[in-house]
C-alpha positions as CSV (number, residue, x, y, z in Angstrom):
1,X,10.7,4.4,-31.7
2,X,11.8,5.0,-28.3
3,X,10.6,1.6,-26.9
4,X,12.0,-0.2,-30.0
5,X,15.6,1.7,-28.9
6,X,14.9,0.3,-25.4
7,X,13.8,-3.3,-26.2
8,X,16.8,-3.3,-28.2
9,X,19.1,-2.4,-25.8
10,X,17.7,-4.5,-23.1
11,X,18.5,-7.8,-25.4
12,X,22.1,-6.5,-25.6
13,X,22.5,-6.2,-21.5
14,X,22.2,-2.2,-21.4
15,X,19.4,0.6,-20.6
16,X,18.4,4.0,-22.2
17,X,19.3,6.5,-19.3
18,X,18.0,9.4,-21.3
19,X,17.9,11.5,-24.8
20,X,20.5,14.8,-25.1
21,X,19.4,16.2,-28.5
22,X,20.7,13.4,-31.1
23,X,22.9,12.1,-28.3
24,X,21.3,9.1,-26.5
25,X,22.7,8.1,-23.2
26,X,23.1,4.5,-22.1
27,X,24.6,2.1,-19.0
28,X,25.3,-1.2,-18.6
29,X,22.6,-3.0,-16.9
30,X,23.5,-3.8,-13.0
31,X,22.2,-6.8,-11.2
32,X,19.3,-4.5,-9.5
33,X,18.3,-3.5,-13.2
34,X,18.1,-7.2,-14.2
35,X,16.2,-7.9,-11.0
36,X,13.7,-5.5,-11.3
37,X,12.9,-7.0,-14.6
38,X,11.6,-9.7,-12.7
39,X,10.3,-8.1,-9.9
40,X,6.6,-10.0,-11.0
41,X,8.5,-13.0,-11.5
42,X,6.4,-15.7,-8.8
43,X,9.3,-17.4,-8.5
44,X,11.7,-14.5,-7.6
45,X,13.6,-15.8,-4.4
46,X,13.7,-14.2,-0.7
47,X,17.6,-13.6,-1.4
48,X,16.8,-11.8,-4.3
49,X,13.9,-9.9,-2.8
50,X,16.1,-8.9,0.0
51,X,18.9,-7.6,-2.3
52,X,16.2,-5.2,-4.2
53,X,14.9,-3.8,-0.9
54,X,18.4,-3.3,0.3
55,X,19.7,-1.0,-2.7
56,X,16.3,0.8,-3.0
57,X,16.8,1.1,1.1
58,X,20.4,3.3,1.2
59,X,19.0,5.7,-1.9
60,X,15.7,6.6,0.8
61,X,17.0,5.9,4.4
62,X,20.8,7.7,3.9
63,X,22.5,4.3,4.8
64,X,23.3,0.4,4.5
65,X,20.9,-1.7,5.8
66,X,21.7,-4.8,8.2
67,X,19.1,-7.0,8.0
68,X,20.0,-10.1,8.8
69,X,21.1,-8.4,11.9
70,X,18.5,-5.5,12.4
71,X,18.8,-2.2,14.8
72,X,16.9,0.5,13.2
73,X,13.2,0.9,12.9
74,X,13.7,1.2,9.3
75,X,16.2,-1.8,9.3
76,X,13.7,-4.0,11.7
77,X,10.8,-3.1,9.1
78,X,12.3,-4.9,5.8
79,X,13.2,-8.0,7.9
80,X,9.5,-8.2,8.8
81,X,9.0,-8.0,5.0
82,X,10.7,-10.6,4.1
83,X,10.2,-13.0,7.7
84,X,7.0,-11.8,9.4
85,X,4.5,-15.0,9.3
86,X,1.5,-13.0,10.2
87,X,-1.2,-12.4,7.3
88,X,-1.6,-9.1,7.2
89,X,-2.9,-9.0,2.8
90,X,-6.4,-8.8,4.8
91,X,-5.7,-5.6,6.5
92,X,-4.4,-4.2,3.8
93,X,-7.0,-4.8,1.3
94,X,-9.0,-1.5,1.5
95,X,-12.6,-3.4,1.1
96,X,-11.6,-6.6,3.4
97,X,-10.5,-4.5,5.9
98,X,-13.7,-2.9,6.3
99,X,-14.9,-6.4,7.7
100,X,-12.2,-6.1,10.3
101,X,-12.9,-2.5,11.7
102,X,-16.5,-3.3,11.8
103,X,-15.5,-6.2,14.2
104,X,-12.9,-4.5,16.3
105,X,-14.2,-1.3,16.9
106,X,-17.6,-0.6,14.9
107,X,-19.0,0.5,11.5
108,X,-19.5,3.9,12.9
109,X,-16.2,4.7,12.4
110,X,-16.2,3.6,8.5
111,X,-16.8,5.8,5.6
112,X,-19.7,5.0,4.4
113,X,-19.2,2.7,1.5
114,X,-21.3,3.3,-2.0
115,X,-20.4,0.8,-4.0
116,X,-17.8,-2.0,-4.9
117,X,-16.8,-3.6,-8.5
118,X,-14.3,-6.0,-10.5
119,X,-14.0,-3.9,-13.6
120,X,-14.6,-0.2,-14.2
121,X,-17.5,-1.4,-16.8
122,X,-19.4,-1.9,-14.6
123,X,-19.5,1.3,-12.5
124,X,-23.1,2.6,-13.0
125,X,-22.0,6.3,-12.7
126,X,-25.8,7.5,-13.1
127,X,-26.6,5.7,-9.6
128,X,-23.8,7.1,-7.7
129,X,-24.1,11.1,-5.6
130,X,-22.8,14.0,-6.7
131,X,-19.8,13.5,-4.9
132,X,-18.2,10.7,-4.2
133,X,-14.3,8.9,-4.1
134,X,-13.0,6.3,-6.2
135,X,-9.9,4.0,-5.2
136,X,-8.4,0.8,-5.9
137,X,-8.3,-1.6,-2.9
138,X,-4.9,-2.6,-3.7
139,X,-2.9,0.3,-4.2
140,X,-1.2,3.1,-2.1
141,X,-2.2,6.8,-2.7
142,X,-4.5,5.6,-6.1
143,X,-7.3,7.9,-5.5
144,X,-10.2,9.5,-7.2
145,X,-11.8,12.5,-5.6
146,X,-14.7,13.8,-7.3
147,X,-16.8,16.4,-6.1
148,X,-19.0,17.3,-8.9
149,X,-19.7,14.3,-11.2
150,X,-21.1,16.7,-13.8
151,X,-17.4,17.5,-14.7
152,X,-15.9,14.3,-14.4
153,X,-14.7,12.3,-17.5
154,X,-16.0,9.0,-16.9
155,X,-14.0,7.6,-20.1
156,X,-11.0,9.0,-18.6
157,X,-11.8,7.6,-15.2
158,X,-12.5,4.0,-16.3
159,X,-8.9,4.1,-18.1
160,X,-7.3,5.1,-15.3
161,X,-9.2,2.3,-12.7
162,X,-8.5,-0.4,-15.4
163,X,-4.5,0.9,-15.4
164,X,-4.6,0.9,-11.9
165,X,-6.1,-3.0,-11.7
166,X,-3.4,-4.0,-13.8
167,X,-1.3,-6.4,-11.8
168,X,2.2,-4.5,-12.5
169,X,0.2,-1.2,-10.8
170,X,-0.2,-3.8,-7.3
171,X,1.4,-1.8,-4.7
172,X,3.0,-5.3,-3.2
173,X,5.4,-5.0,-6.9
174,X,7.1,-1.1,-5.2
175,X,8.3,-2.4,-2.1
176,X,7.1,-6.3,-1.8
177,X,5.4,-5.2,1.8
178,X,3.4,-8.6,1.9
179,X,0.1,-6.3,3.4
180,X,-0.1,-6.0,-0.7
181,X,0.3,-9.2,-1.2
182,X,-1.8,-11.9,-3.3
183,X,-5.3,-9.1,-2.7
184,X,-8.3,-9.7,-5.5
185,X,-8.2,-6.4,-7.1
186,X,-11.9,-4.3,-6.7
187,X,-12.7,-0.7,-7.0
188,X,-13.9,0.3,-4.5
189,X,-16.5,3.8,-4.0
190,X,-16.6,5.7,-0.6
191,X,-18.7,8.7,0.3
192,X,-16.9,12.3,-0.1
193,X,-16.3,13.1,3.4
194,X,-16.8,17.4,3.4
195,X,-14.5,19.6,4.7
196,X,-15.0,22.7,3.7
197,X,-12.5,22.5,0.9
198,X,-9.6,21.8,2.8
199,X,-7.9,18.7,3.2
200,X,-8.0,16.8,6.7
201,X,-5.9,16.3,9.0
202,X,-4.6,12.7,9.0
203,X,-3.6,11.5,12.4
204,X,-1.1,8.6,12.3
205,X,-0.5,6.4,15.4
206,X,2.5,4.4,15.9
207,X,1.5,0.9,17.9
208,X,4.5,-1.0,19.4
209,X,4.0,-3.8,21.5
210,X,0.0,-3.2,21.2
211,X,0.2,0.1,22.8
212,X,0.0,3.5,21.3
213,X,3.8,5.6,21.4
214,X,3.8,8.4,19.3
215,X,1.3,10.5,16.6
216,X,2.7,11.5,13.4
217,X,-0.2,14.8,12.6
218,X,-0.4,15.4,8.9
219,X,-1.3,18.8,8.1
220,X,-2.9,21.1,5.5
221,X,-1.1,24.8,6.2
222,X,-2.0,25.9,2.5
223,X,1.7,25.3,1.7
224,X,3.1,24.2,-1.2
225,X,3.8,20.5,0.1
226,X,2.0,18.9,3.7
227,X,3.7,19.5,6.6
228,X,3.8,16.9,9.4
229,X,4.4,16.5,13.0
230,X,5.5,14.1,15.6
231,X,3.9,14.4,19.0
232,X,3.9,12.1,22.0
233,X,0.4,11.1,23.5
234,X,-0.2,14.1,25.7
235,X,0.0,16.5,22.0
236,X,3.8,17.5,23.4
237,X,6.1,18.3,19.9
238,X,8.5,16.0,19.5
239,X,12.1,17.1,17.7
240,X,11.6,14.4,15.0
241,X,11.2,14.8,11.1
242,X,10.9,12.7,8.0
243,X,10.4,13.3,4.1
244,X,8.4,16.3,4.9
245,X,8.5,19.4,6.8
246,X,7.5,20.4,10.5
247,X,5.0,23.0,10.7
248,X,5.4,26.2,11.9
249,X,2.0,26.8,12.7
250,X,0.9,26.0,16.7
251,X,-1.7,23.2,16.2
252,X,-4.7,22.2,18.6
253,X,-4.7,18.9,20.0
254,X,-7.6,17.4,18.6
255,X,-10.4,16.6,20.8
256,X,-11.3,13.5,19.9
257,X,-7.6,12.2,20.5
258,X,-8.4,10.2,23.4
259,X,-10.7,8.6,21.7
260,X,-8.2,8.0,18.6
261,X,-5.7,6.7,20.9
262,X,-8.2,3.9,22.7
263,X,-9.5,3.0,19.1
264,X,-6.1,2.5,18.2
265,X,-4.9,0.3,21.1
266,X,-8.0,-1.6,20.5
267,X,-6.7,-2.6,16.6
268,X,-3.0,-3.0,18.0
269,X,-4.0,-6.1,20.1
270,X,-4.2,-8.0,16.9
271,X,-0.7,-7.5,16.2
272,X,2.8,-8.2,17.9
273,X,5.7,-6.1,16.9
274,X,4.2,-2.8,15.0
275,X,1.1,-0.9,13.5
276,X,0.4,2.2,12.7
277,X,-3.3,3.1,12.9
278,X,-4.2,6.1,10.8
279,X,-7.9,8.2,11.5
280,X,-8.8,11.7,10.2
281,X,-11.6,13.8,12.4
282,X,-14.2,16.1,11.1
283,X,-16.5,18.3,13.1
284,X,-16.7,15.6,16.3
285,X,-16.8,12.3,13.8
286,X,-13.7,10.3,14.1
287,X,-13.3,8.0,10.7
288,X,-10.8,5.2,10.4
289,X,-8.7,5.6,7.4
290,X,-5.9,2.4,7.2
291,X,-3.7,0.3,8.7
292,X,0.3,0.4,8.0
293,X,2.8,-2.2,8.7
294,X,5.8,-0.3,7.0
295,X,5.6,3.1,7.7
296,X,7.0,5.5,4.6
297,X,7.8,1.6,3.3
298,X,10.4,1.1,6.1
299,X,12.6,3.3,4.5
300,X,11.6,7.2,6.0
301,X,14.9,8.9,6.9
302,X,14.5,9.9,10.6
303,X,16.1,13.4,11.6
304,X,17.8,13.3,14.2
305,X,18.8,9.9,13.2
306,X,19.0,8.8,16.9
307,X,14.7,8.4,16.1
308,X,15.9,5.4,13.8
309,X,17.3,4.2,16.1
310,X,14.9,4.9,19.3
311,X,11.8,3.1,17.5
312,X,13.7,0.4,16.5
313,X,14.5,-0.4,20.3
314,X,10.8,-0.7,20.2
315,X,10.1,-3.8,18.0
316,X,11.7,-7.3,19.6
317,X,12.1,-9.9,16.9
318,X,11.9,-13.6,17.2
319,X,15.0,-15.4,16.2
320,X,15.1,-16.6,12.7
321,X,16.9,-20.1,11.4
322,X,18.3,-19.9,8.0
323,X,15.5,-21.9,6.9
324,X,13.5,-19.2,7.2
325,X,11.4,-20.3,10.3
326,X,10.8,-19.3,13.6
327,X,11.4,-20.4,17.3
């Protein structure tokens, strides 16, 4: 009944906000309402793109973007959405960029991959370890851990892996970062990396100019929500914080950062204005874990703001023509 109310109302140029009792709530569709609509729509324009990014941006960042003339990091992110000509759909297809690593920096630092598919019907669960994780090379935080496949509900698994290959579920669709962009959905399976029960440490290196600046640590403290840190290449704490919390706990610089920060200036040389190279350690094994061109989708709100505007300083832009092309 509910979606009938709502197909209804759409026709008629409103939207269902939400049910009070026998009171239902509605608003007069805005042009970002209408535009979203189409938001799969192939033929959805750059202008209109750019005016979707740029409401979404002010809810998330605290303010109105610029970014035809861009300052910020944030700001000098959604122009490269929308401008950048470098393909970067290959780095952020989770199976394709595998290819890529192994290249750069070598399979050693790769999880160990068990299997890849087109459909969920054809996962052969009998054939796959006890443990094991189960992901969708297109999307962002679409992840299957299992670690005992004696209790996992494979009926329920293959209905959530054949939601999640759906093209409406293509990450590109949420914030049009073109990494997402125009990637062959596959399902892909990756060995359980053990870590005693607790969740690793992610260590997320920001690339400017092809060199390493700054490490954004995300940590497990047993809290309810992750807690993150921003440190600057010799493990100093930086005053900076984003979406989540700093934590209060003293944490060791890793020993294997050296080694994160040269594999990470290795990938950067591929790219020219910003990266951010992401690894997780266990015991003395360093693995890679992605690459990001739009960090918290460009639209992370920096405290102190002066951060914003520090690590946008960082990113020089080419000029752009109104056509759209550079010089």
């Amino acid at each position: 009944m509910k979606k009938i109310i709502k197909y209804i109302l759409s026709i008629m140029g409103y939207k269902f906000v939400k049910r009070v009792g026998f009171k239902i709530i509605i608003q007069k569709e805005t042009k970002l309402d209408k535009l979203l609509k189409r938001k799969y729509d192939p033929n959805l324009s750059l202008e209109e793109k750019k005016y979707i990014i740029e409401q979404r941006f002010e809810k998330y960042a605290g303010y109105k973007p610029d970014i035809d003339n861009p300052k910020t990091f944030n700001e000098k992110l959604q122009w490269l959405k929308l401008y950048n000509p470098e393909p970067l759909n290959i780095y952020g297809d989770k199976y394709l960029v595998r290819k890529f690593i192994k290249e750069q920096i070598g399979e050693e630092y790769l999880i160990p991959l068990l299997g890849v598919w087109d459909s969920p019907d054809e996962i052969n669960f009998d054939k796959l370890p006890e443990q094991f994780v189960l992901k969708v090379n297109w999307g962002s935080g679409q992840n299957i851990i299992v670690k005992d496949k004696s209790k996992l509900n494979k009926k329920e698994t293959k209905r959530k892996l054949k939601e999640w290959m759906n093209k409406k579920n293509c990450h590109y669709y949420h914030s049009f970062e073109p990494s997402y962009k125009d990637i062959i959905p596959k399902i892909i399976c990756e060995k359980y990396i053990d870590s005693n029960d607790k969740n690793l440490t992610c260590y997320k290196i920001f690339n400017f100019n092809k060199k390493p600046y700054l490490i954004q640590a995300v940590f497990d403290d047993k809290t309810p929500y992750e807690t993150i840190n921003y440190y600057d290449l010799e493990w100093n704490k930086l005053n900076l914080r984003q979406k989540f919390p700093n934590s209060d706990i003293e944490q060791p610089q890793p020993n294997q950062l050296k080694l994160m920060l040269n594999l990470a200036e290795k990938l950067a040389q591929n790219f020219q204005y910003f990266v951010r190279t992401d690894f997780f350690t266990t015991g003395n094994k360093v693995y890679f874990s992605e690459l990001t061109f739009f960090s918290d989708n460009g639209m992370g709100e920096f405290h102190p703001a002066e951060w914003d505007y520090k690590l946008g300083e960082m990113i020089n832009l080419p000029i752009v023509t109104k056509k759209n092309s550079f010089k």
